[in-house]
C-alpha positions in Angstrom: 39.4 94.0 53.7 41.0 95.4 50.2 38.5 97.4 48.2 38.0 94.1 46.0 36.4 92.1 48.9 34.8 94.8 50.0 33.0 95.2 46.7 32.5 91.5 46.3 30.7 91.8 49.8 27.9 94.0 48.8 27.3 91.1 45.6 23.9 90.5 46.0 21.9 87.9 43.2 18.8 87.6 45.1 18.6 92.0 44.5 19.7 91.3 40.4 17.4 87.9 40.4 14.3 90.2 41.3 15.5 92.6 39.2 15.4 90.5 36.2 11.6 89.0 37.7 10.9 92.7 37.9 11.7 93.1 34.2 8.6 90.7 33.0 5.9 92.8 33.9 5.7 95.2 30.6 4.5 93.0 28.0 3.3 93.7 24.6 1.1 90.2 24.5 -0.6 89.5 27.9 -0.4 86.1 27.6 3.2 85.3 26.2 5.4 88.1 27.0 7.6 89.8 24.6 8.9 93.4 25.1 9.9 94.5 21.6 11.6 97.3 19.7 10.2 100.6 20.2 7.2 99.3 21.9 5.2 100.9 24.9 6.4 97.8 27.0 10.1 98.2 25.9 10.0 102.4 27.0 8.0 101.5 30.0 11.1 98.7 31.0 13.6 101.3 30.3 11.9 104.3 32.3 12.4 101.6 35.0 15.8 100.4 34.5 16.2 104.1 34.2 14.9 104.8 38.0 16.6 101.8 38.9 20.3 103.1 37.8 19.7 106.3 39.7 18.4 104.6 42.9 21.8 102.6 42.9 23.5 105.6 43.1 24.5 105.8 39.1 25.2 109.3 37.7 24.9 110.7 34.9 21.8 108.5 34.0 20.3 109.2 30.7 18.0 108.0 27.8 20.1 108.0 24.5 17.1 107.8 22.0 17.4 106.7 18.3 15.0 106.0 15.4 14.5 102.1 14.6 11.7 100.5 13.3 9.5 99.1 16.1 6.9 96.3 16.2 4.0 95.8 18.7 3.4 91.9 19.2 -0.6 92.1 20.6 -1.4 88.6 19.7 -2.4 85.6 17.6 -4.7 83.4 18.9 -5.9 80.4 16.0 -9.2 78.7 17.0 -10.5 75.5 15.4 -13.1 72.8 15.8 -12.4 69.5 14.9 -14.7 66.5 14.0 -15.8 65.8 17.0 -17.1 69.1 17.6 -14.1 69.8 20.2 -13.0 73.5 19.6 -9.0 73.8 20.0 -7.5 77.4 21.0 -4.5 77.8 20.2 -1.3 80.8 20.9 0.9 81.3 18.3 4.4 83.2 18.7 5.0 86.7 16.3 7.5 87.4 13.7 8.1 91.4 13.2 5.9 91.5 10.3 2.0 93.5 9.7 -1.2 91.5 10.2 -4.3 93.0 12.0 -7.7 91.2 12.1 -11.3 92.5 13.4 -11.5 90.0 16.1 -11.9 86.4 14.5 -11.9 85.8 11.0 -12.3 82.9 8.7 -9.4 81.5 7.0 -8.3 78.2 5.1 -5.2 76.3 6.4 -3.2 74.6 4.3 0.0 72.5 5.3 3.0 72.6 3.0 5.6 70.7 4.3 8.8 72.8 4.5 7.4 75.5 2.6 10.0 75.6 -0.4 9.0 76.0 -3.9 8.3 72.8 -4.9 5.4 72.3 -2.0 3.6 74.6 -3.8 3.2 73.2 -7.0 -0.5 72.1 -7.9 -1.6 74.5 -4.6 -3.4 77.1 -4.6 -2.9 79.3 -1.7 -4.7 82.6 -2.6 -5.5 84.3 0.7 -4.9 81.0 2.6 -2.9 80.4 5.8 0.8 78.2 5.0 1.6 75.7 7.7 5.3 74.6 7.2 8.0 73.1 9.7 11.3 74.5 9.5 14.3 74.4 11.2 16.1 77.4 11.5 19.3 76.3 13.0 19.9 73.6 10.6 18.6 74.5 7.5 16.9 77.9 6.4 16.2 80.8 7.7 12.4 81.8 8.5 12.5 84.7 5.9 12.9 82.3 2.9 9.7 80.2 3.1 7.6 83.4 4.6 8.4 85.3 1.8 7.9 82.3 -0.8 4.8 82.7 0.7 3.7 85.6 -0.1 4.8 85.8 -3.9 2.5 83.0 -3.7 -0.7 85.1 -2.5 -0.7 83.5 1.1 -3.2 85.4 3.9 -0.5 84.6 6.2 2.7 81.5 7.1 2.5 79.8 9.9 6.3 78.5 10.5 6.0 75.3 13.3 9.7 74.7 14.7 11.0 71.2 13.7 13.7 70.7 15.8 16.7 73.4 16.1 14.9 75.6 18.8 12.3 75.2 21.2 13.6 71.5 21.4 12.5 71.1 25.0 9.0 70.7 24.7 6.7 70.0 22.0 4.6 72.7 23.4 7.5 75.6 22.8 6.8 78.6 20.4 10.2 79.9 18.5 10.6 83.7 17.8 13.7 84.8 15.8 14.4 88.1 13.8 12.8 88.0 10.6 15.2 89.3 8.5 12.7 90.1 5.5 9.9 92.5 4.7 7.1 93.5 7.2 4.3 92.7 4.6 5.0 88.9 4.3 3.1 88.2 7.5 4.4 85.0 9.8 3.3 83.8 13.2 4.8 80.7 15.1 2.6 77.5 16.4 4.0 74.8 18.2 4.2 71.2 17.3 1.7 70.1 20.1 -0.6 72.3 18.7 0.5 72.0 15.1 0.1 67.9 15.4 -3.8 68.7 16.2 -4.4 70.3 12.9 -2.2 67.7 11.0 -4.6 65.2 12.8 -7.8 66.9 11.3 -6.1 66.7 8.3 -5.6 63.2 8.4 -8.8 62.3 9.6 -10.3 64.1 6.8 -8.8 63.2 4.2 -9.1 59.7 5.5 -13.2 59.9 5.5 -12.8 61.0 2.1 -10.9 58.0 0.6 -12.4 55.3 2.4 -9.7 55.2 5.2 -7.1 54.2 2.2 -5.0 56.9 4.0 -1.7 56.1 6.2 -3.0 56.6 9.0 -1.2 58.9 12.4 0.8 56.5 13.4 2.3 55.3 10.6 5.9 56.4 10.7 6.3 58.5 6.9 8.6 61.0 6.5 8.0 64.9 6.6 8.1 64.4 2.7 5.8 61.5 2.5 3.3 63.1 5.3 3.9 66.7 3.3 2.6 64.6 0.5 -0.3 63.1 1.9 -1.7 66.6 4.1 -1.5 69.0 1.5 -4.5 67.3 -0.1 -6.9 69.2 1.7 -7.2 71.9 4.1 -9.3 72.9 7.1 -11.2 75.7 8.2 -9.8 78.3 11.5 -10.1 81.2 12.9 -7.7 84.0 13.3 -7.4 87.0 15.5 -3.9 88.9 15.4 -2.6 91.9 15.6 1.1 92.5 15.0 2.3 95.8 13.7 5.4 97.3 12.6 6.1 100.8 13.0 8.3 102.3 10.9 10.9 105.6 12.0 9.7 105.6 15.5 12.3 106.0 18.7 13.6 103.7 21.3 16.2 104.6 24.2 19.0 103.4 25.6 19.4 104.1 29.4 22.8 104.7 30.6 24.2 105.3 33.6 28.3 106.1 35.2 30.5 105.7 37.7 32.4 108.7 37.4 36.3 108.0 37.1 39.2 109.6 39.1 42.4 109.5 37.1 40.9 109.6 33.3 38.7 110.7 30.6 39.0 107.3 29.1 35.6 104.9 29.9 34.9 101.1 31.0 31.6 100.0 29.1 29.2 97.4 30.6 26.2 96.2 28.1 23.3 94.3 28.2 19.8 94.4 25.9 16.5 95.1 27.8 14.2 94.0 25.0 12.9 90.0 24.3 10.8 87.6 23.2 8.8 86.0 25.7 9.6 86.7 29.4 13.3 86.6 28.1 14.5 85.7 31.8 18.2 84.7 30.6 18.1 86.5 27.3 18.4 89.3 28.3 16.9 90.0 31.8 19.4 88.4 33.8 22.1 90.2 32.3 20.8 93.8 33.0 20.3 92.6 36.2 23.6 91.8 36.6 25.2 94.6 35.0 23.4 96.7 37.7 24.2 94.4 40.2 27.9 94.5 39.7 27.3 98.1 39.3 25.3 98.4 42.8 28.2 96.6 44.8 30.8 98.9 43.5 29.0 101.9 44.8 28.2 100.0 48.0 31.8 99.1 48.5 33.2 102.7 48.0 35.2 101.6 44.9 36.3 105.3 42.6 37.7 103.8 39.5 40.4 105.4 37.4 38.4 105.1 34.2 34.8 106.4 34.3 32.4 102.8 34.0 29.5 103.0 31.6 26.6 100.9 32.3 24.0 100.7 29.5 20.9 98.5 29.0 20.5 98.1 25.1 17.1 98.6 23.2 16.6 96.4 20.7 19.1 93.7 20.4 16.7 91.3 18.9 15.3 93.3 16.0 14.7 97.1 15.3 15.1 97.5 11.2 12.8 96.1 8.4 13.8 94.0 5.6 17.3 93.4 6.3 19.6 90.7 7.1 21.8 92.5 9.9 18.2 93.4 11.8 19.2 92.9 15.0 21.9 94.7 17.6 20.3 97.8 16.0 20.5 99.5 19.7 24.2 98.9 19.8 24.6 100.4 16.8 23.2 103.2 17.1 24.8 103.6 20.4 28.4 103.6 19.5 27.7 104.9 15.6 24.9 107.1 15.5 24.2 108.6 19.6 27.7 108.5 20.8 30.2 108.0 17.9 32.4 110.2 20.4 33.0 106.5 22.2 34.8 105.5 19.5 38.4 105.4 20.3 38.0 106.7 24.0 36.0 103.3 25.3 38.9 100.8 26.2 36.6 97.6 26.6 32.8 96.9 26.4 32.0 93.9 29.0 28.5 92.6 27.2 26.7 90.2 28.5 24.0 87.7 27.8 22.3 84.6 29.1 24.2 84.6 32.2 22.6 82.6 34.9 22.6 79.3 33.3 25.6 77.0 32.8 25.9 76.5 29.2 28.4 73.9 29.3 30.4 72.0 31.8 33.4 74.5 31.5 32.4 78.7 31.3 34.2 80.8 28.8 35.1 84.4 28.1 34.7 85.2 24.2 36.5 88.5 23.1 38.5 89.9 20.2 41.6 88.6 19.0 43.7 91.5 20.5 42.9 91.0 24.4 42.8 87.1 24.4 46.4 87.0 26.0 45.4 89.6 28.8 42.0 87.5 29.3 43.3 84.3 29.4 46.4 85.7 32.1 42.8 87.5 34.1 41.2 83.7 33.8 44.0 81.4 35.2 43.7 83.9 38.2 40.1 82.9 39.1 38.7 80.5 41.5 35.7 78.7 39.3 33.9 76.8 41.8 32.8 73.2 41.1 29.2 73.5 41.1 29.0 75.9 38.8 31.6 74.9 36.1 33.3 71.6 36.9 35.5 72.2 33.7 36.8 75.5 34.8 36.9 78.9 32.4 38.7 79.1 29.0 39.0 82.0 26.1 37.5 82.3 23.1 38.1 84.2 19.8 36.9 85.9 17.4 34.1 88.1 19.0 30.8 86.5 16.6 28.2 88.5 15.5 25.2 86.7 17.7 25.3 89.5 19.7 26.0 93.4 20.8 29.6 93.0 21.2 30.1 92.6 17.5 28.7 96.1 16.9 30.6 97.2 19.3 34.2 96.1 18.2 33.9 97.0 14.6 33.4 100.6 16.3 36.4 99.9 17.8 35.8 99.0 20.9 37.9 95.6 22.1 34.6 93.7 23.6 34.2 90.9 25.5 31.1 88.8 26.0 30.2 85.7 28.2 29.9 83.0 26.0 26.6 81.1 25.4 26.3 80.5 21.4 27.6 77.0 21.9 25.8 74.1 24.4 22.1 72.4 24.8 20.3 75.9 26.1 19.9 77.2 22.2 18.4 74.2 21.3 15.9 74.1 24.3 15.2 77.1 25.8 16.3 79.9 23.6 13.5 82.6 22.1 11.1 80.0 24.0 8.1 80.6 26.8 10.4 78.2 28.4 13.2 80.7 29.0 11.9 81.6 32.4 13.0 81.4 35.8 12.8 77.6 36.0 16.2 77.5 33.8 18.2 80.1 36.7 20.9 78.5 38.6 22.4 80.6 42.0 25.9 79.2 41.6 26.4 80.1 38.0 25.4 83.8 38.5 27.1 84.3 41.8 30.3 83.4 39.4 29.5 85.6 36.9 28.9 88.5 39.7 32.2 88.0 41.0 34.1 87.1 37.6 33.1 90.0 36.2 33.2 92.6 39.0 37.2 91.0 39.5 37.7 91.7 35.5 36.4 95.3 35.6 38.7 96.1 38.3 41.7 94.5 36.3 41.1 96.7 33.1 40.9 100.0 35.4 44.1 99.0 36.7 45.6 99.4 33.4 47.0 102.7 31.4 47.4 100.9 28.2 44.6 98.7 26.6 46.4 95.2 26.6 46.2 94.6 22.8 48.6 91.7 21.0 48.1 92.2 17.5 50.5 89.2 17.2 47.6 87.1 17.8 45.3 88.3 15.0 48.1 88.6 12.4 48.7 84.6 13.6 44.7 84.3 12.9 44.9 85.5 9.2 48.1 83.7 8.8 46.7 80.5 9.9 43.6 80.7 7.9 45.6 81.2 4.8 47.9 78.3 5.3 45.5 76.1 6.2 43.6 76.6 2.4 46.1 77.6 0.6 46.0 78.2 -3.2 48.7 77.2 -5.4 47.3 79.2 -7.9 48.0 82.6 -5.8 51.7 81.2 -4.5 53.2 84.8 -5.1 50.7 86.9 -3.7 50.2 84.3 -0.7 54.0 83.9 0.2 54.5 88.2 0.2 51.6 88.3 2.4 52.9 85.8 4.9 56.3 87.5 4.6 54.5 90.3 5.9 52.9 89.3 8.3 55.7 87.3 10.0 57.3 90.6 10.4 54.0 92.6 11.7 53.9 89.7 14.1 57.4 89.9 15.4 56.4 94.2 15.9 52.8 93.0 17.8 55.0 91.1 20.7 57.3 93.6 21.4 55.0 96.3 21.3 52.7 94.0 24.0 55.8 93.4 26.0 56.6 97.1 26.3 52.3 97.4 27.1 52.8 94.8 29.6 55.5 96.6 31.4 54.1 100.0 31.1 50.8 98.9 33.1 53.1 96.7 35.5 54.9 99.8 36.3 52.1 102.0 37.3 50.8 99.2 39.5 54.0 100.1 41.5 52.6 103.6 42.4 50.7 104.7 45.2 51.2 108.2 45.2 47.5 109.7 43.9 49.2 112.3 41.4 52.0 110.3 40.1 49.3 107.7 38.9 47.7 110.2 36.6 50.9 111.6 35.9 51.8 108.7 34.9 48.6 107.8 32.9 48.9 111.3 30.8 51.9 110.5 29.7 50.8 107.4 27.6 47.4 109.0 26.9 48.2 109.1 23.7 49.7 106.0 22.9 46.7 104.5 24.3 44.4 106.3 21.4 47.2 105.6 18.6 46.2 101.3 20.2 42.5 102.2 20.1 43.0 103.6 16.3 44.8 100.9 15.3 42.4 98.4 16.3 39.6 99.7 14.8 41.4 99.6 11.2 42.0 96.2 12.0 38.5 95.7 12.3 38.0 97.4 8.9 40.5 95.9 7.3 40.1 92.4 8.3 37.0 91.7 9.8 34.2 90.4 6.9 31.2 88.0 7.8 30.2 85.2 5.2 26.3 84.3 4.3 25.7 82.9 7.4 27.3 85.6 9.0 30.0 83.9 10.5 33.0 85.9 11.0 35.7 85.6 8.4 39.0 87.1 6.9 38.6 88.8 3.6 39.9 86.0 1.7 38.2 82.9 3.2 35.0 83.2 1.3 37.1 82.9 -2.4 38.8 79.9 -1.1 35.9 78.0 0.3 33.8 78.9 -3.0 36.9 77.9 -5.0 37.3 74.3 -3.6 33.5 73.8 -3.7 33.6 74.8 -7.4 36.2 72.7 -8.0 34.7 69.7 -6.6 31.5 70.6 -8.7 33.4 71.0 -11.9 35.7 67.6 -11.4 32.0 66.0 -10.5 30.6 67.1 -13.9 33.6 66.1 -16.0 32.6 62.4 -14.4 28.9 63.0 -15.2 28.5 63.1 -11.6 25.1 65.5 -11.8 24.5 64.7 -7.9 27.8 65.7 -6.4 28.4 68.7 -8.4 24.9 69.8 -6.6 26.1 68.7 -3.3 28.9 71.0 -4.1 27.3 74.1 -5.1 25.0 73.9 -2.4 27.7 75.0 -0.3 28.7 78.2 -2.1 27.9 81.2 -1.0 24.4 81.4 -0.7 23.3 79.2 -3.5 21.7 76.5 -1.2 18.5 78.6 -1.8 19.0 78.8 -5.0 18.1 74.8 -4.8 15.1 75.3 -2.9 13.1 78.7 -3.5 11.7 80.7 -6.0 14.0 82.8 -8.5 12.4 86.3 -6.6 12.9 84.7 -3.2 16.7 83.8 -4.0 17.2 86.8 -5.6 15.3 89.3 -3.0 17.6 87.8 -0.2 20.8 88.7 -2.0 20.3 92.0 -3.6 19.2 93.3 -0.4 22.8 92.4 1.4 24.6 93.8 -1.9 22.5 97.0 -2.7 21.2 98.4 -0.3 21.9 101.4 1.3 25.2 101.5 4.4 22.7 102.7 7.3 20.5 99.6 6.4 22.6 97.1 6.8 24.2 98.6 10.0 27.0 96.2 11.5 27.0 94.5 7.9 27.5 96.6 5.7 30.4 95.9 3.1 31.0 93.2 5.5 30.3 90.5 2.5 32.6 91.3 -0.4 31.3 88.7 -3.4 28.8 86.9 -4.4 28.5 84.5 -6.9 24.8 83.7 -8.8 24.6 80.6 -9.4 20.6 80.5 -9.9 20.5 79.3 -13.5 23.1 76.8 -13.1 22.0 75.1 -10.6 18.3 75.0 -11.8 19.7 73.7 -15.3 21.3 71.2 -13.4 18.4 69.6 -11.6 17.0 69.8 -14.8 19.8 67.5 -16.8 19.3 64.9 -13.8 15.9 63.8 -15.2 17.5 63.2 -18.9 19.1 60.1 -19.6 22.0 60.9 -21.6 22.7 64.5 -20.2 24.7 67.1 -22.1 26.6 68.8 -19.4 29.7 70.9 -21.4 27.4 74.4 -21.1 27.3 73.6 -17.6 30.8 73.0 -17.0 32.0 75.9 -19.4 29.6 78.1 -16.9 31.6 76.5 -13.7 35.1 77.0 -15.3 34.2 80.8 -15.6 32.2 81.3 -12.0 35.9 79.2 -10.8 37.4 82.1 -12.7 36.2 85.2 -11.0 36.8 83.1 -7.8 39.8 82.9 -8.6 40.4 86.4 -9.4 38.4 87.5 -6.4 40.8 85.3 -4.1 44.1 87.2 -5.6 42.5 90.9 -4.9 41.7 89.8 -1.6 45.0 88.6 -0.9 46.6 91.8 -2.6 43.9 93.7 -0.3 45.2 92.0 3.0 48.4 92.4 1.8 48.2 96.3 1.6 46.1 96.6 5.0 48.9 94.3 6.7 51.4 97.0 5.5 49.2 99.8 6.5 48.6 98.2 10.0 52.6 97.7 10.2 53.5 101.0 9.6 50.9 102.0 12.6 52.4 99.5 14.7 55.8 101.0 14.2 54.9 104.2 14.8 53.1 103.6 18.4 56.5 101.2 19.3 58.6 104.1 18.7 56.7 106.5 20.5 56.5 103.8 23.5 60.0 103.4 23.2 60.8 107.2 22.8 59.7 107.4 26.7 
């Protein structure tokens, strides 16, 4: 038996399945779960997961501690009695925000439909609890109507998940990151629970107008029933207590396998923190992470590189009153308690949600640069049937829904198992019904053995397998496919450029390819890190150069998808465009539906001026160590606030006067304009920088 079987032999998922049972017991709210950043329950997890790595037979085991912001999530229960004298007790989910009562107290509910500016007119909410229902994956984010909230004297929202999450039960509770201040306080209810109250509502209002009222079943729309509910209010009880602590510590607990032929490291990461019992997100994949990492000490293997194995704090949330709130354990990892990683960590294997087939086929997301040696590692695996019956593909670029993003802007080529996409984030995900009713044996016996097989394949290389060929294809392709007439000269240099850079990539991961092909050949024990030595430093000149790649061209738009520098211009340009053509026609509604769509204007439709403007000066001004893995990520913004208010205004006048508004477009289409040329100037002067360290590692690999 090869050491690879052997290895594969000591698997064992019903050890990382109790592991990941295990996990659930520390719990900062009794009843629901949660084990959140830099609480008690989150240290007490990691103390175990700490004694868990050493009992394997880890070394080197450690806490790497780091200040965050942490929040305790005790609970929120809402009581109310109805009409018939029936009292109703209900739990509600937590958002990282401050709220403490002295047992019950006495509040005033109010429902507000979605909770946007115009719900509030003609309501007074003064110290009242805000029921809205949201969706979070379609529309906005929770922040926005919490926060409108507040400006409006709220006690307290109350945000009720219409669709987008928790879609598998009426009874689910939603919990996301925040991303806003800790004194606009929210808490989660479900729609089962939430449908009660709107029922009270209902009914009183009903009693009050002589039954005149629509009545429950009548089919109105959230508007319509918005409409009708927010005519009265009933009367609850409240007892809560969530608490954010600012500047306190978390850890993250790390553990090796020492390696034989290298100082260069192997990283394998998972988060140890959740919402609810968090059994796939993220429980699961510690446990497996340790449970690869227990069958390679079983088997006997001694890598060449040393492997890292390190369960994450805080991946959901850890930092107030920011957009980039979460991975904040990551970040601090390879940034702030290890920047020494940086450029001597060859690949970080994250993983998340890994025991549940997310779609019919299983894929491997990872950064541009290794796609080629993924994809050759892929069509070498067995995927059996019952697990994916559409086989395993590979995906790029590296997104930003989890660690691995903070890990490859450090510079670290990451990998992740990919879940972002298929029905699970719809219906289980940040849900009570993320448990151990969702596992499946077959999918995370795979995973086990997939990823085991693909740690072994890196540690049998000397060079990390980069192809810069297919990133400088990325940027390429994104600029041809919205290309600007406008910016011909700069856009035809820079593809000039980067069909030559290209060209260099391929030959330089030829000449990679056979370098690690060639020490495959040897057996002798000394000739192998005789052999590695030699390219040592070829290997750190790749590692370099990928992380100015990631500088240069890696920028996240306002939904923090990731981009290249000059995408965000060109999509704002074409909206404007269609809004300022629309105008010119008189066309008030599809110049809106146009604007809507640039940059982060849609809440500029939708929310108070304080709300809109909070939410963007806090991405553009605020200081580098708050916005972590973000910042300078997003390089322009353009306010279109007063515009698009004037706008909605001009709709109601008969004979509208719309030249102010269109001279107002033709500049904003302007600076976009201008913004899209120094962006293409930038790339162009980062392709030639890149080059020129592409040359330089092809002649020393060719000077060999």
């Amino acid at each position: 038996m090869n050491i690879e079987d052997s290895c594969i032999s000591c698997i064992d998922t019903d050890w990382s399945y109790q592991l990941a049972r295990r996990m659930e017991k520390e719990k900062t709210n009794p009843v629901l779960g949660y084990r959140t950043a830099g609480s008690a329950a989150e240290t007490a997890t990691g103390d175990m997961l700490y004694r868990e790595m050493k009992a394997i037979g880890l070394t080197d085991v450690t806490r790497d501690t780091f200040s965050l912001d942490g929040w305790e999530f005790e609970k929120a229960v809402l009581k109310f009695t109805d009409d018939d004298g029936q009292e109703h007790t209900f739990q509600m989910g937590g958002y990282q925000t401050n709220f403490e009562t002295d047992g019950f107290e006495d509040y005033e509910l109010v429902y507000l439909g979605k909770g946007t500016a115009a719900d509030y007119e003609g309501i007074n909410v003064k110290g009242k609890l805000v029921m809205v229902e949201i969706n979070q994956r379609d529309e906005w984010w929770i922040s926005f109507p919490v926060y409108q909230a507040y400006l409006r004297g709220a006690a307290a929202l109350i945000a009720v998940q219409a669709n987008g999450y928790g879609e598998i039960a009426e009874s689910a509770l939603n919990a996301q990151d925040i991303a806003g201040p800790d004194f606009a306080p929210a808490f989660s209810l479900s729609q089962a629970d939430a449908r009660i109250l709107k029922r009270s509502l209902r009914n009183k209002i009903s009693a009050c107008e002589d039954n005149t009222t629509d009545s429950e079943d009548t089919h109105n729309t959230l508007e319509q029933d918005a409409a009708l509910l927010r005519r009265s209010s009933l009367k609850v009880s409240l007892d809560a207590r969530s608490r954010v602590i600012p500047d306190t510590t978390a850890g993250n607990i790390t553990g090796k396998i020492q390696g034989t032929e290298t100082d260069s490291m192997i990283l394998l990461s998972a988060h140890y923190d959740s919402y609810f019992d968090g059994f796939q997100d993220d429980n699961a994949a510690v446990a497996m992470m340790l449970g690869i990492a227990r069958s390679l000490v079983k088997g006997g293997y001694k890598p060449a590189h040393t492997l890292v194995f390190c369960a994450m704090a805080a991946e959901e949330w850890g930092i107030i009153d920011s957009k980039y709130d979460w991975s904040t354990g990551a970040y601090n990892q390879v940034f702030r308690v290890h920047p020494d990683w940086q450029g001597k960590v060859i690949a970080d294997l994250n993983f998340e949600l890994p025991a549940h087939a997310h779609n019919r086929q299983d894929a491997i997301r990872c950064t541009y640069e290794y796609a080629d040696f993924i994809r050759q590692f892929t069509d070498s695996l067995t995927v059996p049937k019952e697990a994916y019956p559409d086989g395993i593909t590979v995906l790029s670029p590296i997104e930003t829904w989890s660690d691995d993003f903070s890990m490859a802007i450090a510079g670290i080529p990451s990998t992740v198992n990919d879940f972002s996409a298929g029905p699970f984030m719809q219906n289980y995900y940040h849900s009570q019904y993320d448990n151990q009713d969702v596992y499946q044996e077959a999918v995370y016996q795979f995973h086990h053995e997939c990823y085991l097989k693909l740690i072994m394949a890196i540690d049998r290389l000397v060079l990390p397998p980069m192809n810069f060929s297919n990133t400088m294809n990325a940027v390429a392709e994104s600029i041809h496919e919205n290309a600007l007439s406008f910016a011909d000269p700069e856009q035809n240099v820079l593809l000039r450029n980067l069909q030559t850079i290209t060209a260099s990539a391929e030959n330089i991961y030829d000449k990679i390819c056979q370098i690690n092909a060639e020490y495959a050949t040897l057996s002798d024990s000394d000739a192998r890190i005789a052999f590695r030595h030699k390219w040592e430093y070829a290997g750190l000149e790749l590692l370099k150069t990928f992380r100015k790649a990631q500088d240069y061209l890696v920028r996240l738009n306002w939904q923090d998808e990731v981009i290249f520098p000059q995408e965000a211009a060109s999509k704002n340009i074409r909206q404007l465009e269609k809004a300022s053509r629309a105008l010119s026609e008189g066309n008030i509604t599809d110049a809106l539906k146009a604007l809507y769509r640039v940059d982060n204007n849609m809440y500029a439709f939708l929310f108070d001026e304080e709300v809109y403007y909070h939410f963007t000066e806090y991405i553009l001004h605020q200081p580098k160590d708050r916005l972590m893995w973000g910042a300078g990520r997003i390089m322009h913004h353009e306010n279109l606030y007063g515009i698009v208010q004037k706008l909605k205004q001009r709709m109601e006048e008969e004979t509208p006067e719309l030249d102010s508004e269109i001279r107002r477009l033709e500049a904003a289409l302007r600076r976009q304009k201008a913004y899209y040329k120094d962006d293409i100037r930038y790339l162009n002067t980062s392709v030639n920088k890149l080059s020129a360290m592409l040359d330089n590692i092809y002649n020393n690999l060719l000077s060999f």
